[in-house]
N, C-alpha and C positions, 0 to 999 in steps of 0.2 A: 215648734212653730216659729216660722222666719219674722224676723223681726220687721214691721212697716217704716218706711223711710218714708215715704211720702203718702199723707191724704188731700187730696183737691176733693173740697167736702160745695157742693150744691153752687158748682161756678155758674153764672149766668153770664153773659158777655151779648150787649147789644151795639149794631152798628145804625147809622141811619137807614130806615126800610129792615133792616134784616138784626133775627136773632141769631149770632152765630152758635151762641152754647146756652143750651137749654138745662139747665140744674143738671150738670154733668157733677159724677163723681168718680171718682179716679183710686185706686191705692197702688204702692211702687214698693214689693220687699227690700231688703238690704241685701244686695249682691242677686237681684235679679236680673237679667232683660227682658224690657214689659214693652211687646210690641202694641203701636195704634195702627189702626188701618180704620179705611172709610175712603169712600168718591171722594173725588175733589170738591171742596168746599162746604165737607162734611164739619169740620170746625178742628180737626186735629193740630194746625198749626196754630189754629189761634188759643187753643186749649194752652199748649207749649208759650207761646207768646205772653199768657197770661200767667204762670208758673216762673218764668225769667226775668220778669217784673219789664218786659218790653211794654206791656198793657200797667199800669201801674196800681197799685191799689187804689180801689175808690173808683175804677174804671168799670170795675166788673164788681158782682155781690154774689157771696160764698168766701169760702178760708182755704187758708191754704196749709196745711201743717207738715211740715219738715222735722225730721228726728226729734219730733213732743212738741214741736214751740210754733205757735202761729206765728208766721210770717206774712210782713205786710210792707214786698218789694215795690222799691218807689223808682229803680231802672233797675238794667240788667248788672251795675258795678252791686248792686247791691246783694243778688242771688248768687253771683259770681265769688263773693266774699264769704261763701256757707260752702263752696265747692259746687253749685249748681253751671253746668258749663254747656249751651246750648249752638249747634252749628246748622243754620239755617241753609233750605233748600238753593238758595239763589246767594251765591260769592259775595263775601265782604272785604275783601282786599284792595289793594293802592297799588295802582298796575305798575305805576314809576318808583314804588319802593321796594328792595330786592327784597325776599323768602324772607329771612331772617329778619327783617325789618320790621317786616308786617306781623311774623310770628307774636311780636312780644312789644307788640303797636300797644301802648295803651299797659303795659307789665314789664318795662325795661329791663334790661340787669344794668347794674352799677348801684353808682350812689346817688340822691339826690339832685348832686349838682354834675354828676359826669356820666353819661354813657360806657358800659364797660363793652367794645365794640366786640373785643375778640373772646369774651363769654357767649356772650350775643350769638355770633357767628358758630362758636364751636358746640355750644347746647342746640342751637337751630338743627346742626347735622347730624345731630347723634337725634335727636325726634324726627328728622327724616329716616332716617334709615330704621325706624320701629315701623316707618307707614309704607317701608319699600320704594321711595322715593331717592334717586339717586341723584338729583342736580343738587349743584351745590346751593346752600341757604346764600351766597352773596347774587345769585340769579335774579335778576327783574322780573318779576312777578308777570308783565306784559309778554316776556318770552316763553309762556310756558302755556301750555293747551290749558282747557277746562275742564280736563281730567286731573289733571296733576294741579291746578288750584285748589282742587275738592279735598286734595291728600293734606296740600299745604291745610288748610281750616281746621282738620283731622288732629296733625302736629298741634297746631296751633293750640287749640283745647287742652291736649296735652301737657303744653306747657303752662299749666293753670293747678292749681291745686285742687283737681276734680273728682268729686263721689260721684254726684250724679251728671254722668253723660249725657245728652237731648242729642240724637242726632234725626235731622229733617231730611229723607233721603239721602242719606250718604253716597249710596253706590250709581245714582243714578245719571251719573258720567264717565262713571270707567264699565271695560267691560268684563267678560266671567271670571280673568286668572284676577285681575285687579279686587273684583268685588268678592269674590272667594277669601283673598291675602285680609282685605279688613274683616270682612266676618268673624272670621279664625281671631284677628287682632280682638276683636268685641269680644269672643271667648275665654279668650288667654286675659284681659283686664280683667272677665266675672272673675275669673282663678283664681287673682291679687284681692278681690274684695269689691268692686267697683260696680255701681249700680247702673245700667241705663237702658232709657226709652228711645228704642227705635221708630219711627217711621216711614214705614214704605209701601211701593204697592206692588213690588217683586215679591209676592206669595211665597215663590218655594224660597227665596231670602229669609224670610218672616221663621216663616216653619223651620230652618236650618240651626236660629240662634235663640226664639225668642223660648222662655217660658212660662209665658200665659201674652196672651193677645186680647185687647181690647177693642173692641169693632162701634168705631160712630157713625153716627149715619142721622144727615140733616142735625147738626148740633145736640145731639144727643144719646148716650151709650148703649148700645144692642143692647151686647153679652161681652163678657170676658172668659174666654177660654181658658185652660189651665192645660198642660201637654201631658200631666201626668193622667189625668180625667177625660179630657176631651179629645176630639180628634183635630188634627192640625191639616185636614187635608185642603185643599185649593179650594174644591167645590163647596164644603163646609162656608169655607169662610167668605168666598166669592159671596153665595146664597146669601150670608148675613150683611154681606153689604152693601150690598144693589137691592135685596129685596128677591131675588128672584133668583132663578137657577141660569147656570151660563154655559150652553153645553158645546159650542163652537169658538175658541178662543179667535178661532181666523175664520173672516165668512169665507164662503165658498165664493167661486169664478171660474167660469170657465174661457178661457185664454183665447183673445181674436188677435195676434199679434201680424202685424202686417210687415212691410218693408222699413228698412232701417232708417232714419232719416235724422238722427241726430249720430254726428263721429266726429271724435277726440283723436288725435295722433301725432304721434312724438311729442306729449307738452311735457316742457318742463320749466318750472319753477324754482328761485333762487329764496335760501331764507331772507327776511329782510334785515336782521341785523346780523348776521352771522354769514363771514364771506365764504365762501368756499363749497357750501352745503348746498343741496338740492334738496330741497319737499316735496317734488316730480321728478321722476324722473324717467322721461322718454314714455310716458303714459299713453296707453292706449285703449281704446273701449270704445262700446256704439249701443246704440238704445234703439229699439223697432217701435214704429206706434203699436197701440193699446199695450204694454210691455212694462213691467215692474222688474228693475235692474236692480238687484241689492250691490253695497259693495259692504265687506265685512273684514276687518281685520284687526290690529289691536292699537292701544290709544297711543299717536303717535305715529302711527304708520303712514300718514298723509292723507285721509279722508278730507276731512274739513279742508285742511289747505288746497287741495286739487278743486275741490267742489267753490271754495272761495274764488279761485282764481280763476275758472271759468266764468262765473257770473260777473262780469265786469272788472275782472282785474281787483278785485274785494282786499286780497291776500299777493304777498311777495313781490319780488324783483325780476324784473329780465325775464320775463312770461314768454316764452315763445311755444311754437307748436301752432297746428291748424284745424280747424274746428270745422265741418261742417254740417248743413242745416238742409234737407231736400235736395243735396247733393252737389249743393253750390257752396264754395269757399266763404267764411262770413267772418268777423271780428265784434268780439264785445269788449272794446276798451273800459267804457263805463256801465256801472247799473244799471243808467238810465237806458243804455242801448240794448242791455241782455233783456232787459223788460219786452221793449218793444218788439223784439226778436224773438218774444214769447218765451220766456224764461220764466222763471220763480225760485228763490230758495230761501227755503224756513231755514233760520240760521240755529244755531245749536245755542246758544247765546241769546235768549230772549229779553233776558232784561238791558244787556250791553249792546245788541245791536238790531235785534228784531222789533222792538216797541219803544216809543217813545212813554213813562209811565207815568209823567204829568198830564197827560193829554189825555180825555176819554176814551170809551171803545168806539165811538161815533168817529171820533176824528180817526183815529187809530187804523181803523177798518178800510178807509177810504185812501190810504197815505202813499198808496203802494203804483194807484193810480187813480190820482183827482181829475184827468182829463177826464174820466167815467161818468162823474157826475157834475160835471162843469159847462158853459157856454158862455164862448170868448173871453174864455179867463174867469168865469165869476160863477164862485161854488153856488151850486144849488140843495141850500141847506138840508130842504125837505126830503131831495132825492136822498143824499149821502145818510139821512135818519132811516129813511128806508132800507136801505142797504143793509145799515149795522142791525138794525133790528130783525134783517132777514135771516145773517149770520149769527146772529144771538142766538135765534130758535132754531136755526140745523145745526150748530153745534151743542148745543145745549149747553149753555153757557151761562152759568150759576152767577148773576150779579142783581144789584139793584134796578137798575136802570144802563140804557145806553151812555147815556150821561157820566155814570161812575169813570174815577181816574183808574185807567189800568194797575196803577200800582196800588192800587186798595186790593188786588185779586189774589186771592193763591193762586200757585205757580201754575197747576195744571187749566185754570181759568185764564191764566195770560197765555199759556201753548192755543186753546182753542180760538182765541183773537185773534194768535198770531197768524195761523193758520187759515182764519177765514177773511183775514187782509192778503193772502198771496191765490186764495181760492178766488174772490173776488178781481182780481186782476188777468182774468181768466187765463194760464199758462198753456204753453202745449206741452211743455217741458218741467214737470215740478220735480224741484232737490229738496229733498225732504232729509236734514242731516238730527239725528235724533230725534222725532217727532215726538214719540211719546216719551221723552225724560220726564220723570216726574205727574202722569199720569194714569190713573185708576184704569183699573183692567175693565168695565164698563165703557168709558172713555176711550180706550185702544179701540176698543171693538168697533165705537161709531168712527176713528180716524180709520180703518181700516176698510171701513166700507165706502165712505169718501173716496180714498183708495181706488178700491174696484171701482166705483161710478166711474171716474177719472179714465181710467184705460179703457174701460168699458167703452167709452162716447171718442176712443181714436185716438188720445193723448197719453203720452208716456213720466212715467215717475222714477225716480234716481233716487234709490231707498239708503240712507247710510246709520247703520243701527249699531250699538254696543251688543246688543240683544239676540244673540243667536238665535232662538227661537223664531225671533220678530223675522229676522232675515230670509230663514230656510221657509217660515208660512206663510210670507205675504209673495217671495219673488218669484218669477219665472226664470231667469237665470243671477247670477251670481258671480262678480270678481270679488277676488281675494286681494288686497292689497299689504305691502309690510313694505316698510322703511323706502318711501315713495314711489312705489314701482308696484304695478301690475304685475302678481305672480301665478296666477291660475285665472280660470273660466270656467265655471261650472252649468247644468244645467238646473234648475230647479227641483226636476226628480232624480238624479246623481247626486244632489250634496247633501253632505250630513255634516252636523257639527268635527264628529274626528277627521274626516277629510279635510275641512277647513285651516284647522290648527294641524294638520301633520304637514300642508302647505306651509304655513306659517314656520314651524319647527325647523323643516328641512331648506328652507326659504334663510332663515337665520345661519344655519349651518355654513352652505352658501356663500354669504358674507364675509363673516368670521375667516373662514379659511382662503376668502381672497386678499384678506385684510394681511393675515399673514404671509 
């Protein structure tokens, strides 16, 4: 019988208004992976939060018992000194301090009184290269996407004297080969001995590493599966934790797509600190109304940047290309002008540049366009309460009150704000660049229908997903992008995931040998 490393014996956890964990109890063998799942704002985070001594003792009532001994974490240095090492949904890095920096922020190498810089530097790269990351650790964190920060967090961990791993959605910014390469990594640690709890809401993820799954639901523990016992199937687990069965991962539509009327051609984009590179380059694409466009390719390949730097010049240098709008020549220098041009984009980045998290959902909801609920300048408070409480309840949006600060919310509670502040600005044109990172397959389902309504009523949506799945079942047609270029044009019923990636492959191929 495997021996228990962790009891969370009868946590309770209250917020103002809301119970998040209801006498939850928990056990973690030694050298398992013990997956959590549950909807958003099921209490998994905060379950982990309270475990890391982020909640501290005396905050919540219940024990917490680690290899025999009740522990009673008064911060996170404190769980972090037993080897508990937790890597949170949403980036904790210093964008102006390089890789290395940040690695070991808070665990220097050296002595005391000196920085040993070139241990520093040279352990940094040797933990990158376990997480498949290939820049060098003296990188500025700000240069690097928020795929390859997620890996940096990963390392990071690593460089910790870690038994028990916590990771909060790891994979849920890279896409398949990336989130594949960790899983296998999560495997290859149980090997060495190494305990940890994943959470996520990529199912077949879940089913691939965990063995035994814990399902909450409203602060409180289903079931816990066991893979030798139980079945690990989707539906299984979906059913335990919505309540209900899910039999259409993507709703149906039937496609009214009209005439083109949004086109990109020849843009290309300059990185902005790095001379000589392009992040665009000579891009080309067009969107029809009612029309769901995916663009799919791998992290890095210039999604985000391209999509940045249409909506107002958001991303890069020396922006050139021509964009038109109803077949008139047009310019979005600024945000403010892609706005008015009817534009929208949910940035992949919620917490860095989607939402303000001091500010409510009230204010939050309105921010994207205050003219909406304003006369002569002067907000009309009542309206804008209106508004957000309208967005509360079609997104389903698990909070106290409107009033709550955004950043009181789990992450998949800040996507659906984020989302219902760009919905609210009524677009004709929505970029939706990772929507569902970090959101419960219930939650997809209602973004997804959103979705449809959206094309449905004449307006078109620019889908940019890690998720192959997400791409092939919501789009009507499909570009492939790699290393800032438009390499393929699919249509909807023509693509499949290997078609995708043999683009990609022979896309690579390509390069490499023009290089040479």
């Amino acid at each position: 019988m495997a021996k228990k490393l962790l009891e969370m014996r009868h946590i309770t956890k209250t917020f103002p208004g809301v119970k998040a964990l209801d006498d939850v109890n928990l056990d973690v063998e030694e050298g398992e992976i013990h997956a959590l799942v549950g909807e958003n704002g099921a209490g998994k985070s905060t379950l982990m939060s309270v475990l890391s001594g982020i909640y501290p003792h005396g905050s919540y009532t219940g024990d917490i018992v680690y290899n025999g001994s009740v522990c009673k974490f008064q911060n996170i240095k404190d769980s972090e000194r037993l080897g508990i090492v937790i890597i949170h949904q949403e980036l904790a890095l210093v964008p102006l301090l390089t890789i290395g920096e940040n690695m070991f922020l808070g665990n220097e190498r050296g002595t005391k009184t000196r920085i040993d810089w070139a241990e520093t530097f040279n352990k940094a790269d040797e933990l990158l290269k376990l997480v498949g990351l290939k820049d060098s650790s003296r990188t500025l964190v700000k240069d690097i996407g928020v795929g390859k920060q997620q890996l940096v967090e990963i390392a990071k961990a690593l460089g910790k004297n870690v038994k028990l791993l916590i990771l909060d959605e790891p994979t849920a910014s890279l896409n398949d080969t990336e989130a594949k390469h960790l899983l296998d990594l999560l495997l290859e640690f149980k090997k060495q001995g190494m305990t940890s709890i994943l959470i996520s809401h990529k199912l077949n993820e879940v089913s691939y590493v965990a063995d035994r799954i814990t399902v909450i639901r409203d602060g409180t523990v289903i079931q816990t599966m066991d893979k030798e016992k139980d079945s690990f199937s989707e539906d299984t687990i979906i059913s335990a934790m919505v309540g209900r069965s899910l039999t259409d991962r993507f709703p149906k539509r039937t496609p009214k797509i009209g005439e083109v009327f949004f086109e990109v051609k020849d843009w290309c984009v300059d990185h902005p600190v790095f001379d000589g590179i392009k992040v665009c380059d000579h891009v080309n694409f067009n969107v029809r109304r009612g029309e769901v466009v995916g663009i799919s390719g791998l992290m890095g390949a210039g999604r985000t940047e391209l999509a940045m730097s249409i909506f107002g010049h958001s991303y890069g240098t020396n922006i050139r290309g021509t964009i038109k709008l109803n077949g008139k020549e047009v310019s979005f220098p600024t945000v403010g002008s892609a706005i008015q041009h009817g534009l929208a984009y949910v940035t992949e980045d919620r917490k860095g540049n989607g939402l303000i998290l001091s500010q409510s959902i009230c204010r939050n909801t309105s921010a994207a366009r205050p003219e909406k609920i304003s006369s002569r300048g002067i907000i009309d408070f009542e309206k804008e309460r209106e508004v957000a409480k309208h967005y509360v309840k079609e997104m389903h949006t698990k909070c106290a009150s409107i009033d709550e600060n955004v950043g009181n919310l789990s992450g998949g509670n800040m996507q659906k704000v984020l989302l219902g502040k760009w919905l609210f600005a009524d677009p004709d044109i929505l970029i939706l660049d990772e929507p569902t990172r970090g959101i419960d397959v219930g939650a997809k389902y209602e973004i997804y229908c959103i979705i449809n309504k959206m094309v449905s009523e004449g307006k078109a949506v620019i889908l940019i997903s890690s998720e192959m799945p997400e791409v092939l079942g919501m789009s009507d047609r499909i570009y492939v992008m790699n290393a800032g270029r438009m390499i393929a044009e699919l249509s909807g019923k023509e693509a499949s995931q290997e078609k995708i990636m043999s683009y990609i492959i022979n896309s690579d191929k390509g390069v490499k040998e023009a290089a040479v």
